[in-house]
C-alpha positions as a LaTeX table, in Angstrom:
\begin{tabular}{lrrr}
\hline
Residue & $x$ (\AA) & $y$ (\AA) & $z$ (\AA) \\
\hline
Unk1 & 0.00 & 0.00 & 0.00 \\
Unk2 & 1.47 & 3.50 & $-1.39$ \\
Unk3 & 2.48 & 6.02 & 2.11 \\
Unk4 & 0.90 & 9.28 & 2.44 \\
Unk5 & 3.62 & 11.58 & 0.62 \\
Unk6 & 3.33 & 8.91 & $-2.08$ \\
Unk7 & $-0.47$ & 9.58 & $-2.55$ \\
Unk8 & $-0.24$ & 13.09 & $-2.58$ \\
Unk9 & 2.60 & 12.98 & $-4.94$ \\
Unk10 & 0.56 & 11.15 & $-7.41$ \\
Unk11 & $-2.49$ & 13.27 & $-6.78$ \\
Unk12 & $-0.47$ & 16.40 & $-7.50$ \\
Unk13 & 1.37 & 14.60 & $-10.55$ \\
Unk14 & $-1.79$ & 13.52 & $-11.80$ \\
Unk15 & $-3.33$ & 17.07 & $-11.64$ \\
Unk16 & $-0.57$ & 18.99 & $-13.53$ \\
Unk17 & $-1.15$ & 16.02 & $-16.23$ \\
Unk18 & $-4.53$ & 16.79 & $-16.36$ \\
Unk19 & $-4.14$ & 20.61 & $-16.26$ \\
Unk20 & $-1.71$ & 20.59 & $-18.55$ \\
Unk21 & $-3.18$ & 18.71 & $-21.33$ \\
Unk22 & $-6.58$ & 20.00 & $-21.08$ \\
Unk23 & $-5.27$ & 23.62 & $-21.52$ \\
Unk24 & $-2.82$ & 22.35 & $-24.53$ \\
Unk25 & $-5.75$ & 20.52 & $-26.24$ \\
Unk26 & $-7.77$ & 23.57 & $-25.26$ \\
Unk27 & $-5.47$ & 25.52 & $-26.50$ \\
Unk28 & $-5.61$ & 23.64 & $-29.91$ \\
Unk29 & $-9.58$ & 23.87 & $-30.29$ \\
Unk30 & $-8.79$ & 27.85 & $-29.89$ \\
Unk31 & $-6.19$ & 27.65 & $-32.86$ \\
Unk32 & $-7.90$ & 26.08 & $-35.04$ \\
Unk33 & $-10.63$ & 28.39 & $-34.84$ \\
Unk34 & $-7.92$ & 30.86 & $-35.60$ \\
Unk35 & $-9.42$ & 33.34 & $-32.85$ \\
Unk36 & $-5.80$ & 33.98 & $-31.42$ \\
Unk37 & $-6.93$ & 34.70 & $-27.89$ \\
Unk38 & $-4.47$ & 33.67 & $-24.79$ \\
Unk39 & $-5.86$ & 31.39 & $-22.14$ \\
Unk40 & $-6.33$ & 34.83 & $-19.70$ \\
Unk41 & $-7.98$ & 36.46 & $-22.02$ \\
Unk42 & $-10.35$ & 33.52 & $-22.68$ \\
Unk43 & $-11.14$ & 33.45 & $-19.26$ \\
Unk44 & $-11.54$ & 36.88 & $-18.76$ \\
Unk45 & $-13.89$ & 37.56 & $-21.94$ \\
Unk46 & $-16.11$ & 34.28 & $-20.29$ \\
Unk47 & $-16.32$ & 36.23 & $-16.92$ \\
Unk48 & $-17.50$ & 39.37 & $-18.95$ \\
Unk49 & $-19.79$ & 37.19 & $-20.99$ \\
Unk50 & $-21.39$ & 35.73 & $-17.96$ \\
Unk51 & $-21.46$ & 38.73 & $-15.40$ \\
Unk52 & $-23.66$ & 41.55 & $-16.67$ \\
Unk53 & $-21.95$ & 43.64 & $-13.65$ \\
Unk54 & $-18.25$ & 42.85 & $-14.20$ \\
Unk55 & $-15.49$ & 45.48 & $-13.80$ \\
Unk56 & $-11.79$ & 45.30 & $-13.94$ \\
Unk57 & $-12.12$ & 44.95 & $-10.02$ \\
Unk58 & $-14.49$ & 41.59 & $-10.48$ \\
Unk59 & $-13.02$ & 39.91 & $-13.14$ \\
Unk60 & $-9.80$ & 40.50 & $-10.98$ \\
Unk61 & $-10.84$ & 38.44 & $-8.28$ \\
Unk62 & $-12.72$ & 36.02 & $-10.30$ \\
Unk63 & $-9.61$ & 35.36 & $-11.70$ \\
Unk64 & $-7.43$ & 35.67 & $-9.01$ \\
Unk65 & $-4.86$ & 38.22 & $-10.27$ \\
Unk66 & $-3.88$ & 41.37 & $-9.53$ \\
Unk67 & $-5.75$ & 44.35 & $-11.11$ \\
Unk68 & $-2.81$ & 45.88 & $-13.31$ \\
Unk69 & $-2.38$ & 42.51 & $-14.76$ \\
Unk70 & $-6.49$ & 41.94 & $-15.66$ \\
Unk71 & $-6.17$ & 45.85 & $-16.61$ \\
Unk72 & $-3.57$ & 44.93 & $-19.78$ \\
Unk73 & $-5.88$ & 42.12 & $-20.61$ \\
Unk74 & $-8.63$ & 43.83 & $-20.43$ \\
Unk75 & $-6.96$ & 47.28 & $-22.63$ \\
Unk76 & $-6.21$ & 44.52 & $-25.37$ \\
Unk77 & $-9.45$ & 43.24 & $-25.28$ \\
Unk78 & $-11.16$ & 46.87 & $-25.53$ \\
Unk79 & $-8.49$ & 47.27 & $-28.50$ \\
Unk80 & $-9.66$ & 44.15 & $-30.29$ \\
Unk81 & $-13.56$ & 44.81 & $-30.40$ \\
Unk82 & $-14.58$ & 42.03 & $-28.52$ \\
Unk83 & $-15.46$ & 44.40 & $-24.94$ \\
Unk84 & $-16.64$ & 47.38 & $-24.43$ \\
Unk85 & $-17.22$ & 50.20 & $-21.11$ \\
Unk86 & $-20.24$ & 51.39 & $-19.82$ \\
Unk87 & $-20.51$ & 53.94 & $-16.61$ \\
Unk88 & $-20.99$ & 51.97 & $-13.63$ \\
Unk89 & $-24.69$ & 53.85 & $-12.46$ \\
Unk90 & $-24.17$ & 52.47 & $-8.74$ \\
Unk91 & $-20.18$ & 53.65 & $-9.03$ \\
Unk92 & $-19.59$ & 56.77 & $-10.82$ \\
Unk93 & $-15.53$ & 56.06 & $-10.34$ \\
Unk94 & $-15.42$ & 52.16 & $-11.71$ \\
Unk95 & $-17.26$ & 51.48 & $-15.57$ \\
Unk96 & $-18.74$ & 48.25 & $-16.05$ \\
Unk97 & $-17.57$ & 45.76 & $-18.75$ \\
Unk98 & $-19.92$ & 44.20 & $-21.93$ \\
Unk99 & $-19.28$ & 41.89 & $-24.56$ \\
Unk100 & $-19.95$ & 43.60 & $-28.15$ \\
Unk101 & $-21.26$ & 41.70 & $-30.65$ \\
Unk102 & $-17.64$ & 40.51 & $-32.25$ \\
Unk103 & $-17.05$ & 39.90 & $-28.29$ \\
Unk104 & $-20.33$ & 37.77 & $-28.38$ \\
Unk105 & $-19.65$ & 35.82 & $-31.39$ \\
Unk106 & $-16.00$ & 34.78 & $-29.79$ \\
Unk107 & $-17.01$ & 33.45 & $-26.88$ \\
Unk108 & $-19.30$ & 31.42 & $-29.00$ \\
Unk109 & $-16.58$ & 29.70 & $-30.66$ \\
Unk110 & $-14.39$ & 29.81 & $-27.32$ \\
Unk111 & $-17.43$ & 27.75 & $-25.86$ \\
Unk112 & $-17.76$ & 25.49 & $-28.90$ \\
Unk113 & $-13.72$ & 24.89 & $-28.59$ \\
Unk114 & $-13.99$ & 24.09 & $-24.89$ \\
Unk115 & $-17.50$ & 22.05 & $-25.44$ \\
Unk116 & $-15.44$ & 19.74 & $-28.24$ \\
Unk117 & $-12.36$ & 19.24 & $-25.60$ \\
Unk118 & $-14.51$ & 18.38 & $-22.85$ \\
Unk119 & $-16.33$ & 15.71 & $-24.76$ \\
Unk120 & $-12.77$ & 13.87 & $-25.75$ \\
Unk121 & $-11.49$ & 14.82 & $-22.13$ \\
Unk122 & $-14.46$ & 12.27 & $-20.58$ \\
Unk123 & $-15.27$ & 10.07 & $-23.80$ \\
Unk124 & $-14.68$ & 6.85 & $-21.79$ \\
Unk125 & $-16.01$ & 8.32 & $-18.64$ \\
Unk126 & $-19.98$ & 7.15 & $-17.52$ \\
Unk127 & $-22.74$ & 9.82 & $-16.07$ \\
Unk128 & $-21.94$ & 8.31 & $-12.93$ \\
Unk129 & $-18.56$ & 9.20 & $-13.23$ \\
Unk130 & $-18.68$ & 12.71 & $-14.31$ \\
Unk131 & $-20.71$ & 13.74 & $-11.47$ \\
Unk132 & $-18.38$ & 12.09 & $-8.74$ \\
Unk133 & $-15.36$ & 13.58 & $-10.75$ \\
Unk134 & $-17.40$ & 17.12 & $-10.34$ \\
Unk135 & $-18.25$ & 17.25 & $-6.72$ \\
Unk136 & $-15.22$ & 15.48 & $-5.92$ \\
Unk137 & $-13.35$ & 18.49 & $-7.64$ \\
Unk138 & $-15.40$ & 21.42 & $-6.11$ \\
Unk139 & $-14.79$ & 20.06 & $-2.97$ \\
Unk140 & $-11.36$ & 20.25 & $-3.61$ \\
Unk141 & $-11.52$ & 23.85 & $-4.91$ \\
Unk142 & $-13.52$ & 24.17 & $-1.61$ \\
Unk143 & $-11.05$ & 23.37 & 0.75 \\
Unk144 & $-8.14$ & 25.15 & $-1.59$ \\
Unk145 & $-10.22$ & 28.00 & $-1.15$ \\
Unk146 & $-11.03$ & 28.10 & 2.28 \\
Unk147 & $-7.28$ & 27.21 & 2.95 \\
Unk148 & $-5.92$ & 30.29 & 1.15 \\
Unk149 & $-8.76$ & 32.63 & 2.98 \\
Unk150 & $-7.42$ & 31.51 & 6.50 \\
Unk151 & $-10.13$ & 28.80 & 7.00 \\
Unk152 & $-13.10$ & 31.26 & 6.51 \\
\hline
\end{tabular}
């Protein structure tokens, strides 16, 4: 029977396998598409996308980087068509963040590119499996989370 360290150690290696090739394949779907969009842009145009109240602020912490960081992605964004700013009525210093229609029609094809990658990712994988894999997971995130927050 494997020790302790020896679990983890597989856990962990088995995670950056999985991370890594699902953002490579990922990354693939994207290309192909020829939308030329970096993973943290992705992400950040999908928390736009979703969040009819985002600002830079949000999408910072939804992402978990610092603002000046999200700020660059989201300038090259703005500079590509595919956001745009509104004033923030509620918060005349902040503006809040929309997808424009070019924006819109992206994240279509960024969801059809990560729809395709999931469906190879869990092929051979049943129902049953898929939702164990998926709480099992947010758990995870869960305790990540309430790790890094100081157990809050």
């Amino acid at each position: 029977m494997p020790n302790s360290s020896q679990s983890d150690s597989n856990l962990s290696d088995t995670l950056h396998r999985l991370v890594h090739v699902y953002k490579s394949r990922l990354r693939a779907e994207v290309a192909q598409r020829e939308l030329g969009l970096p993973i943290t842009h992705m992400r950040a145009l999908k928390g736009i996308c979703r969040n009819p109240h985002s600002t830079a602020q949000s999408i910072a912490q939804r992402m978990d980087r610092d603002k000046a960081q999200i700020t660059r992605v989201l300038k090259e964004l703005l500079s590509d068509g595919l956001i745009e700013k509104r004033p923030n009525p509620d918060d005349g210093r902040s503006q809040l963040l929309f997808p424009t229609e070019k924006g819109s029609e992206v994240m279509n094809h960024l969801l059809q590119a990560e729809r395709e990658t999931a469906v190879a990712m869990t092929r051979s994988l049943s129902a049953q499996e898929l939702t164990l894999f998926a709480e099992m997971s947010a758990r995870m995130v869960e305790n990540l989370s309430r790790d890094s927050d100081g157990g809050n």
